[in-house]
BADO-11140 format. One record per residue (C-alpha): residue number from 1; x, y negated, z negated. Coordinates in steps of 0.05 Angstrom, whole numbers, padded with zeros to 5 digits. Each point is the difference from the previous one (the first is absolute). Example, Ala and Ser with C-alpha at 12.3 -4.5 7.8 and 13.67 -1.06 7.14 Angstrom:
BEGIN
+-----+--------+--------+--------+
| num |      x |      y |      z |
+-----+--------+--------+--------+
|   1 |  00246 |  00090 | -00156 |
|   2 |  00027 | -00069 |  00013 |
+-----+--------+--------+--------+
***
This chain:
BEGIN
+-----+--------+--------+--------+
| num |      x |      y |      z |
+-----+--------+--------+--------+
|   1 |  00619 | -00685 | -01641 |
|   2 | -00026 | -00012 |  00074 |
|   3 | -00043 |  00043 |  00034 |
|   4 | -00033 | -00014 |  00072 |
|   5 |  00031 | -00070 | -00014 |
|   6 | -00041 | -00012 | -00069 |
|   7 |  00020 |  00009 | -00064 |
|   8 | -00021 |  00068 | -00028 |
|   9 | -00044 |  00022 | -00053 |
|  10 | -00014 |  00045 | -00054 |
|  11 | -00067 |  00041 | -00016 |
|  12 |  00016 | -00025 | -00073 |
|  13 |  00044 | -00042 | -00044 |
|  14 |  00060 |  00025 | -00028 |
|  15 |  00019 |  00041 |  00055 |
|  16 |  00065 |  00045 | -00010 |
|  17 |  00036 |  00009 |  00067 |
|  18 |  00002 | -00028 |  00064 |
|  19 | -00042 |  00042 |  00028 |
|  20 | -00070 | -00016 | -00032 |
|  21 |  00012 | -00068 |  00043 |
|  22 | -00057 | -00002 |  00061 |
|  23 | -00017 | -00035 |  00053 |
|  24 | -00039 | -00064 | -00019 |
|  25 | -00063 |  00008 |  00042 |
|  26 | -00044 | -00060 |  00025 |
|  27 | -00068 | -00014 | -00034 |
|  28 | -00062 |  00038 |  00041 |
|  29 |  00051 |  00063 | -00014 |
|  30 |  00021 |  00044 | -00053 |
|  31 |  00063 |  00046 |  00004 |
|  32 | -00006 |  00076 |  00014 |
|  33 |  00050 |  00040 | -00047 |
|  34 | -00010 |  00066 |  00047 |
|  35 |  00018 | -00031 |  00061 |
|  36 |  00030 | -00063 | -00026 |
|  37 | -00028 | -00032 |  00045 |
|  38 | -00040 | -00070 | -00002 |
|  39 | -00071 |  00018 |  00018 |
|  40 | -00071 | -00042 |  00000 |
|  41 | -00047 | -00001 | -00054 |
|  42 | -00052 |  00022 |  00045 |
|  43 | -00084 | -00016 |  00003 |
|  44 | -00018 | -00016 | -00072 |
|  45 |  00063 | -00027 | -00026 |
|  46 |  00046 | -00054 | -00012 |
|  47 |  00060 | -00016 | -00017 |
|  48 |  00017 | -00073 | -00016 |
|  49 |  00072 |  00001 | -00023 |
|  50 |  00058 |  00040 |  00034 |
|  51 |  00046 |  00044 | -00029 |
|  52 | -00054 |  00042 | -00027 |
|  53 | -00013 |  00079 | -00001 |
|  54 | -00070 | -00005 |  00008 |
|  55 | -00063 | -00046 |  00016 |
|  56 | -00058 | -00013 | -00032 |
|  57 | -00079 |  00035 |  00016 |
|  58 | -00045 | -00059 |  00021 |
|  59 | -00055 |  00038 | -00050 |
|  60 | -00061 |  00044 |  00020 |
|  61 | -00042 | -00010 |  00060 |
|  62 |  00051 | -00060 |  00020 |
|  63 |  00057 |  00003 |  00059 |
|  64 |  00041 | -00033 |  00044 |
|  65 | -00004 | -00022 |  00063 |
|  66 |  00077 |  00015 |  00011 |
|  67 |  00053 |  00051 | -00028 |
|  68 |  00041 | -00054 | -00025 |
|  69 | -00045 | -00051 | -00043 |
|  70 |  00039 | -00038 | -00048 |
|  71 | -00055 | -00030 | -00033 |
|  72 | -00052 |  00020 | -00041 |
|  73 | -00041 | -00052 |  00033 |
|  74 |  00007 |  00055 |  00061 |
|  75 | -00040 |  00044 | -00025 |
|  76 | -00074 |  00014 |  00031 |
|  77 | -00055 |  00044 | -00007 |
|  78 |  00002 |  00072 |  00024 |
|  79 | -00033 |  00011 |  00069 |
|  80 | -00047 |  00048 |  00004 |
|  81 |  00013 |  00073 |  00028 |
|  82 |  00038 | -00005 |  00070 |
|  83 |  00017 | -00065 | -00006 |
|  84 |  00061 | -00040 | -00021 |
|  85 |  00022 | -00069 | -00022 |
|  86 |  00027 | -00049 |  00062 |
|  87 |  00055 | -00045 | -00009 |
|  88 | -00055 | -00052 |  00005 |
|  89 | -00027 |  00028 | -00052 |
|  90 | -00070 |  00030 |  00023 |
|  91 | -00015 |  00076 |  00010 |
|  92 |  00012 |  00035 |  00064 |
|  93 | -00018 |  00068 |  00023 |
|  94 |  00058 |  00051 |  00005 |
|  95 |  00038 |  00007 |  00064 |
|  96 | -00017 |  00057 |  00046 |
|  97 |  00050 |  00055 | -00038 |
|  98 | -00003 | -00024 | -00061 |
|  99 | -00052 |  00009 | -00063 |
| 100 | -00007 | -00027 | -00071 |
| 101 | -00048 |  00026 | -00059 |
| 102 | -00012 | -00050 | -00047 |
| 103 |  00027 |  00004 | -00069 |
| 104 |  00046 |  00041 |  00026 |
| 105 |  00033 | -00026 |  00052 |
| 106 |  00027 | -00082 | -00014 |
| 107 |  00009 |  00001 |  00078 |
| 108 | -00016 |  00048 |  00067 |
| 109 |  00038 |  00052 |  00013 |
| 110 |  00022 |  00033 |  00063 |
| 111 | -00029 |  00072 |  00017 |
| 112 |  00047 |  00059 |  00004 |
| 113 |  00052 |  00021 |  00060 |
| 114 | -00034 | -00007 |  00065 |
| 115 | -00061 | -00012 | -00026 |
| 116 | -00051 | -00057 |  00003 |
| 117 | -00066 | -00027 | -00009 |
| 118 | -00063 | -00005 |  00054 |
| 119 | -00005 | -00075 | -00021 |
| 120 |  00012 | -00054 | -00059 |
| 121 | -00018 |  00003 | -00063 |
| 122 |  00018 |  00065 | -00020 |
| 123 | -00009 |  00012 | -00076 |
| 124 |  00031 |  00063 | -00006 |
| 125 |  00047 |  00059 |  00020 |
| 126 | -00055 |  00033 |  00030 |
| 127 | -00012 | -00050 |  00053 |
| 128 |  00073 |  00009 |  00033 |
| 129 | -00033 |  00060 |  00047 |
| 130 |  00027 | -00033 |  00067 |
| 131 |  00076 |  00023 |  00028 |
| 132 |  00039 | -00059 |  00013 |
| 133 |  00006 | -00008 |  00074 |
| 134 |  00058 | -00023 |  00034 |
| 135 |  00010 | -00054 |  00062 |
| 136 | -00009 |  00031 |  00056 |
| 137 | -00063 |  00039 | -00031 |
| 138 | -00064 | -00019 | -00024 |
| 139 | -00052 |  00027 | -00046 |
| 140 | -00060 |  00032 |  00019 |
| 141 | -00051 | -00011 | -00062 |
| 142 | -00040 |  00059 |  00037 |
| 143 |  00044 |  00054 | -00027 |
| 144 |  00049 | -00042 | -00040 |
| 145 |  00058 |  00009 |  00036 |
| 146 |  00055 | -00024 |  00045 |
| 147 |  00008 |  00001 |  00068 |
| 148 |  00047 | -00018 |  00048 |
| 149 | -00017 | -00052 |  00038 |
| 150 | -00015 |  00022 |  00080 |
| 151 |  00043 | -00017 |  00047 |
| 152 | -00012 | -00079 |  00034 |
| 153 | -00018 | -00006 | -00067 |
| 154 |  00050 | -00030 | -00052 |
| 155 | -00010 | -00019 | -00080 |
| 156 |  00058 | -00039 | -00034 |
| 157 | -00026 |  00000 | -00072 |
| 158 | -00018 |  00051 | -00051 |
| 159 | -00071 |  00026 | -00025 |
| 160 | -00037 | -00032 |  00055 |
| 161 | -00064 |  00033 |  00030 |
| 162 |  00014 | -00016 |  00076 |
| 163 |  00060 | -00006 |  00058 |
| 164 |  00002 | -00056 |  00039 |
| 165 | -00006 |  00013 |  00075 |
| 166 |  00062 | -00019 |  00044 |
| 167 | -00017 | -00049 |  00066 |
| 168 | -00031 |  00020 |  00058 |
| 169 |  00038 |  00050 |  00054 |
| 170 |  00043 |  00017 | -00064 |
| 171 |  00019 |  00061 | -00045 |
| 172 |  00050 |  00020 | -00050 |
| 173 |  00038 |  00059 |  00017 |
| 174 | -00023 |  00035 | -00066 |
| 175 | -00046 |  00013 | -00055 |
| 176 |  00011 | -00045 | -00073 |
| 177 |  00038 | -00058 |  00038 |
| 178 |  00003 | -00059 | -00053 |
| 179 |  00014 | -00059 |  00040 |
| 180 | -00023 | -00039 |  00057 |
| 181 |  00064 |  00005 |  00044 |
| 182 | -00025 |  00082 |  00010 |
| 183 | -00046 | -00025 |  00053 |
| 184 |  00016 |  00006 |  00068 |
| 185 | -00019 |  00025 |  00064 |
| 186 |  00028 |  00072 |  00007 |
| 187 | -00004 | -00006 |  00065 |
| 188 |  00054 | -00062 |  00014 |
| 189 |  00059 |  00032 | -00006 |
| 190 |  00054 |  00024 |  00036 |
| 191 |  00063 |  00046 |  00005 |
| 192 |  00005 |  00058 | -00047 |
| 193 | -00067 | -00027 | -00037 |
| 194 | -00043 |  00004 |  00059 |
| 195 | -00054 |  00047 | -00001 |
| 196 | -00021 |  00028 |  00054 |
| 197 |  00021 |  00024 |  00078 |
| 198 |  00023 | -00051 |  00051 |
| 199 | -00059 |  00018 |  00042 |
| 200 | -00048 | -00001 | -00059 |
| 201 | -00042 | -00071 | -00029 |
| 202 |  00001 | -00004 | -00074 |
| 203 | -00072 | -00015 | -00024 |
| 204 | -00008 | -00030 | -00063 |
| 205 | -00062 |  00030 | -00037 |
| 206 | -00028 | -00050 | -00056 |
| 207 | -00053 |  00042 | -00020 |
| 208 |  00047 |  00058 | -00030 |
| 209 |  00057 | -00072 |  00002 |
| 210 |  00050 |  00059 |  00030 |
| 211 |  00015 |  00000 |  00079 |
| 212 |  00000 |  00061 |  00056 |
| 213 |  00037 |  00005 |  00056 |
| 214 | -00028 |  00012 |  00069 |
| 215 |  00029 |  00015 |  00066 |
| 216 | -00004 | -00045 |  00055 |
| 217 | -00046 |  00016 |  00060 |
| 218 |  00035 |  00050 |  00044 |
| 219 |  00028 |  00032 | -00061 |
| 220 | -00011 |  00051 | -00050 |
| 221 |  00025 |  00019 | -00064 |
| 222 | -00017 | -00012 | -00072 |
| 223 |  00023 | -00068 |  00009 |
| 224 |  00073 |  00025 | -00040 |
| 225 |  00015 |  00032 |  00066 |
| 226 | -00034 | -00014 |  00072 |
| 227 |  00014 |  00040 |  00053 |
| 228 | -00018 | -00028 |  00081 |
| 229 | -00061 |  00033 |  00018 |
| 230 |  00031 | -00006 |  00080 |
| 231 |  00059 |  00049 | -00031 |
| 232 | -00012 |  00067 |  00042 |
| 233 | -00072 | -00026 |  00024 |
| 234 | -00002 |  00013 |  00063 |
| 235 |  00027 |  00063 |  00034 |
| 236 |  00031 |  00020 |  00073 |
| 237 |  00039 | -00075 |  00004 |
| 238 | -00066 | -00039 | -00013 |
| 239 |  00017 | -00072 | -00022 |
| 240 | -00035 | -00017 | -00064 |
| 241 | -00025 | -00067 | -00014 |
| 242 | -00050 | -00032 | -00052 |
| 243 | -00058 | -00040 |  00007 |
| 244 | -00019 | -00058 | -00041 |
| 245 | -00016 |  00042 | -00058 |
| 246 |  00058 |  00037 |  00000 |
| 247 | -00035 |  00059 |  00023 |
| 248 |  00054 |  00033 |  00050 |
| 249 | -00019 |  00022 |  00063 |
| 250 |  00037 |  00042 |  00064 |
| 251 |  00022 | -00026 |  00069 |
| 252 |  00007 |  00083 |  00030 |
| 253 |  00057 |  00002 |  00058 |
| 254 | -00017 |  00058 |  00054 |
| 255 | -00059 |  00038 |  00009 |
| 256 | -00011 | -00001 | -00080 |
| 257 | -00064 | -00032 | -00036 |
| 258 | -00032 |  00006 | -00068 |
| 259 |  00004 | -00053 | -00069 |
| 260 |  00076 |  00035 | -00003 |
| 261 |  00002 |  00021 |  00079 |
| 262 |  00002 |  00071 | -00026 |
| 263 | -00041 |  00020 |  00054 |
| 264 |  00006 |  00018 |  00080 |
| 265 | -00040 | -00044 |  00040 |
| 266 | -00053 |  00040 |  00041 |
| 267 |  00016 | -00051 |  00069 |
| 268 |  00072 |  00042 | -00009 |
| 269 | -00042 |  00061 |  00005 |
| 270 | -00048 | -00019 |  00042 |
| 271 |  00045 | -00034 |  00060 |
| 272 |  00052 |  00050 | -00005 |
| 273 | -00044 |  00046 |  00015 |
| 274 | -00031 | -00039 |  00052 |
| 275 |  00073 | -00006 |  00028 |
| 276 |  00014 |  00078 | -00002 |
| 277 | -00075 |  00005 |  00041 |
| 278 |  00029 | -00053 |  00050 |
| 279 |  00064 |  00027 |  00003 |
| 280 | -00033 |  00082 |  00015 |
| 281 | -00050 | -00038 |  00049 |
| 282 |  00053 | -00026 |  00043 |
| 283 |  00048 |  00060 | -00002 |
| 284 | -00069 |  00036 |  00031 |
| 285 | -00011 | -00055 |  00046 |
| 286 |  00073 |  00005 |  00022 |
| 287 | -00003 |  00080 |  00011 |
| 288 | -00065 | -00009 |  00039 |
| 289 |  00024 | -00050 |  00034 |
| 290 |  00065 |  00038 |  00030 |
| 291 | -00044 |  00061 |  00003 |
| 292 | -00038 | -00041 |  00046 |
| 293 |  00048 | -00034 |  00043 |
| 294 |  00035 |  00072 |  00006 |
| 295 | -00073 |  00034 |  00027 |
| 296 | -00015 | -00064 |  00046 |
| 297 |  00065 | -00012 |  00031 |
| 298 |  00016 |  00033 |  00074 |
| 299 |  00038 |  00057 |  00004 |
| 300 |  00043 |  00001 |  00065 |
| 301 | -00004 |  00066 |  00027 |
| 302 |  00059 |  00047 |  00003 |
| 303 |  00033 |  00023 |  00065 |
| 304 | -00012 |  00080 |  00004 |
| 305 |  00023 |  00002 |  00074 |
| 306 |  00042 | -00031 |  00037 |
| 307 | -00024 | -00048 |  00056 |
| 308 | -00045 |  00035 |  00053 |
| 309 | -00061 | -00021 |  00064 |
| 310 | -00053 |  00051 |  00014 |
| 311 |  00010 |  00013 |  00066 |
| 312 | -00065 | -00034 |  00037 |
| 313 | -00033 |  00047 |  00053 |
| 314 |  00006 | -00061 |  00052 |
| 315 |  00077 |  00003 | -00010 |
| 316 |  00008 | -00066 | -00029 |
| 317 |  00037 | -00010 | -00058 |
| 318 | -00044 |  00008 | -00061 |
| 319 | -00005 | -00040 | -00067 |
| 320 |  00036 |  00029 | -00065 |
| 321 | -00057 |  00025 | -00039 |
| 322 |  00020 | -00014 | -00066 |
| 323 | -00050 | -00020 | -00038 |
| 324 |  00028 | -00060 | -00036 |
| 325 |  00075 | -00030 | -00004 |
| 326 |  00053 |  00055 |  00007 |
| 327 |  00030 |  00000 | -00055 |
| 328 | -00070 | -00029 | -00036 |
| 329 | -00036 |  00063 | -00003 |
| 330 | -00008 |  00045 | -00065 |
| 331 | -00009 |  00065 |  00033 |
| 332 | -00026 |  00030 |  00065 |
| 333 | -00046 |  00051 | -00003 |
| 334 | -00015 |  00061 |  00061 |
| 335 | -00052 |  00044 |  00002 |
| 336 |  00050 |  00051 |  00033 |
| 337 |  00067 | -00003 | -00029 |
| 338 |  00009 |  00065 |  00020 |
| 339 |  00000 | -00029 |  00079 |
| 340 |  00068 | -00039 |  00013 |
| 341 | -00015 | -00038 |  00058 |
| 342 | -00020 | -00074 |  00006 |
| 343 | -00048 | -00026 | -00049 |
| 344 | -00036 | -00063 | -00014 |
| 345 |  00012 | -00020 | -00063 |
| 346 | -00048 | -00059 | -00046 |
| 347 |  00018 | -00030 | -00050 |
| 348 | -00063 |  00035 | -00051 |
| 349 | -00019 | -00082 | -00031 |
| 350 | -00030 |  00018 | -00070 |
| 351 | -00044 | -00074 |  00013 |
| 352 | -00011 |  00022 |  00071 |
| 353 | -00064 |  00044 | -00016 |
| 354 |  00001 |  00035 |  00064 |
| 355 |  00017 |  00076 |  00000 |
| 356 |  00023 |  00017 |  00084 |
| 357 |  00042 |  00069 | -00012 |
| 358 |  00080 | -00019 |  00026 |
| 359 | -00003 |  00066 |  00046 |
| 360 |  00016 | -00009 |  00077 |
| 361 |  00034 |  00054 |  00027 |
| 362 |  00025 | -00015 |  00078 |
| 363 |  00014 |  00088 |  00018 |
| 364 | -00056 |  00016 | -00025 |
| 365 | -00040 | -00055 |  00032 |
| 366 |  00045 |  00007 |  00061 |
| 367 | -00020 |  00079 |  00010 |
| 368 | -00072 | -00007 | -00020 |
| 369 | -00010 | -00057 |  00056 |
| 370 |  00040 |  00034 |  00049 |
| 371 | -00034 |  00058 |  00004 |
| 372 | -00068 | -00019 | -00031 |
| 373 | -00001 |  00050 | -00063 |
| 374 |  00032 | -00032 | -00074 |
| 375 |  00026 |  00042 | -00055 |
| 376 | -00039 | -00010 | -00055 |
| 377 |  00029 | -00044 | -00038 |
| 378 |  00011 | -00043 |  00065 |
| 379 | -00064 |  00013 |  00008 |
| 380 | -00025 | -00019 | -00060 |
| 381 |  00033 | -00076 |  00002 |
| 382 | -00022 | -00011 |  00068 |
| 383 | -00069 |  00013 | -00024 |
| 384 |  00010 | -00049 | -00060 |
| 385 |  00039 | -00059 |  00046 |
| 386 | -00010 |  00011 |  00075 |
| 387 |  00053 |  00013 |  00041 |
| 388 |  00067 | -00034 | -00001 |
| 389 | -00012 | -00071 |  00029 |
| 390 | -00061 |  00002 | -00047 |
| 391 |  00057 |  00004 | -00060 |
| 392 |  00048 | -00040 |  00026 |
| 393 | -00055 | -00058 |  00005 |
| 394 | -00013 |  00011 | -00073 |
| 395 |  00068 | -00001 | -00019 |
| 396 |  00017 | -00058 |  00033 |
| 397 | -00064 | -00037 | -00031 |
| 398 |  00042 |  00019 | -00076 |
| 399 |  00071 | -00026 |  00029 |
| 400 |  00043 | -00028 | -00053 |
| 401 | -00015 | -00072 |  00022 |
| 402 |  00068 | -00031 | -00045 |
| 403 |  00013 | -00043 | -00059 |
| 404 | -00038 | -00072 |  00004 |
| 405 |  00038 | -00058 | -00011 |
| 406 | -00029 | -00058 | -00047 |
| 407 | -00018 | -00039 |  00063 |
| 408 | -00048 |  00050 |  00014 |
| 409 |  00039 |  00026 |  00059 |
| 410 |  00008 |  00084 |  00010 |
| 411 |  00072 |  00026 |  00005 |
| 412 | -00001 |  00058 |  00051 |
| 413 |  00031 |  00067 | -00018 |
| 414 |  00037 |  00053 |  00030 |
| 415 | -00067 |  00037 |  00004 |
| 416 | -00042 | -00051 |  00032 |
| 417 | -00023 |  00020 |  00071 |
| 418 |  00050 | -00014 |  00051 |
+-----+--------+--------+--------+
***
């Protein structure tokens, strides 16, 4: 009967039913009833014909340098504790993982889950005190343990003792990456990736291999967000602008100064209330100026009577006595208002500065000539002015003399001396 394309074969000879019949296995390997399965003699052993449910011991003390001799000629002497036979044929140390006892062990043999050795060599259990660690880790033989390698850092075998550092201006984006391809520059990306604000630089940082983001100058933020440092500067419609720093600074409109024109200027203060002084001075100059031009300007006098001569003694006619233009005069004043009969009248000048009493009567003058006695209060004037050509003299020396032209020329009035 065929089995894996070789005739089958019995454990012994007069076999009884099909199914004693096994698979005829090739010489270095016996065949294994519990898992019937062809399996390798293993260090130690050989096997140098097939079909066969078990190989032979190479004797104490002696091994082989493979798990499939065939030959007895294969055979060796036993290494020495944590060694092994080579498939040259010399002894090696164990592999890094792996121990071997000798006498007890025809080859090394791997330490338990997760486990592993500080070094080769190992000769027993004992020695498999390491943790097995991972790419993407190394061990630290300070503490015996794993750890993840940083990040620019990357490790792409197991149970190694360092990372290897990614290029220059590069990171990886996390901790434990396990290939070279993790490197890159966190920093040159773009859309969705990119890591920081529009108005921000992203600064790569190889000393901590991570980067930061910081806002350009004129901005400030955390570097995530920036914010214009000219948004609501300046106050009172100042124009804000920044320097070559970025530092922002205020152009004020109006009478407002200060960093953020905040502030009133003191010139606004200061000339406006120069201008309200200014303004009060020439309101006073104005009123003392019409107050002035009101006390200094000539008063025509007012017309009390109408039209009249003093009658001269010769007979002739006589001049009108007003003092000043008829109708020119202010006032005329008599020392004897109580007397209606004809008066000179002056015109009382307040600039004049002379003080003749306006008192002249012509009865009372008449009777106290005529018969050489005056009442007394004709008596009285005579005795201040003379007699009556004495006053008419005096009178006529204070004539209104008329208006004067700008040629210099006198206009004669209606009381100018005929």
């Amino acid at each position: 009967m065929q089995i894996a394309g070789k005739a089958g074969v019995t454990k012994i000879l007069g076999a009884k039913s099909p199914k004693e019949c096994k698979e005829r296995c090739s010489a270095g390997k016996y065949f294994d009833e519990s898992s019937e399965l062809c399996k390798s003699c293993g260090y130690g052993q050989y096997q140098p014909d097939e079909g066969q449910f078990t190989c032979r011991l190479c004797g104490l003390g002696k091994t082989t340098r493979t798990t499939d001799a065939v030959s007895e000629l294969e055979c060796r002497d036993e290494c020495s504790n944590g060694q092994q036979l080579s498939s040259e044929g010399v002894c090696v140390p164990c592999p890094r993982g792996t121990y071997r006892t000798q006498g007890i062990h025809p080859a090394c043999v791997s330490c338990p889950h997760e486990r592993t050795t500080q070094s080769t060599g190992a000769t027993n259990v004992d020695d498999c005190t390491l943790p097995i660690c991972r790419p993407g880790s190394y061990l630290n033989t300070t503490d015996n343990r794993c750890v993840h390698c940083e990040r620019g850092t990357y490790q792409p075998e197991e149970q190694q003792t360092i990372c290897i550092a990614c290029p220059a201006d590069t990171s990886t984006k996390h901790t434990g990456s396990t290939k070279y391809e993790d490197c890159s520059n966190p920093c040159n990306v773009n859309g969705a990736e990119t890591h920081c604000d529009t108005n921000a630089f992203c600064v790569h940082v190889p000393e901590t291999h991570d980067f930061r983001c910081e806002c350009k100058p004129g901005f400030n933020g955390t570097g995530d967000l920036c914010f214009d440092l000219c948004e609501g500067f300046c106050h009172n419609e100042g124009k804000c602008s920044k320097d070559k720093k970025g530092q922002p600074f205020c152009t004020c409109s109006g009478s407002f100064v200060g960093k953020r024109c905040m502030e009133k200027s003191d010139f606004a203060y200061i000339a406006g209330g120069i201008a309200s002084i200014v303004f009060v001075i020439i309101l006073l100059f104005l009123l003392i100026w019409m107050i002035c031009v009101r006390s200094t300007k000539r008063k025509e006098p007012k017309k009390l009577l109408a039209a009249s001569t003093i009658p001269d003694p010769t007979g002739g006619s006589q001049v009108n006595f007003y003092y000043g233009a008829p109708s020119a005069a202010p006032y005329a004043e008599s020392i004897a208002p109580s007397h209606h009969s004809t008066y000179a009248h002056y015109y009382d000048d307040e600039e004049d500065g002379w003080d003749m009493p306006n008192f002249y009567n012509e009865t009372y003058m008449k009777e106290g000539f005529g018969n050489g006695q005056l009442n007394s209060l004709a008596r009285s004037n005579a005795s201040l002015y003379g007699n009556k050509d004495d006053l008419y003299d005096r009178l006529r020396r204070h004539a209104y003399q008329g208006k004067k032209e700008k040629n210099g020329n006198d206009t004669t009035s209606d009381s100018d001396v005929q």
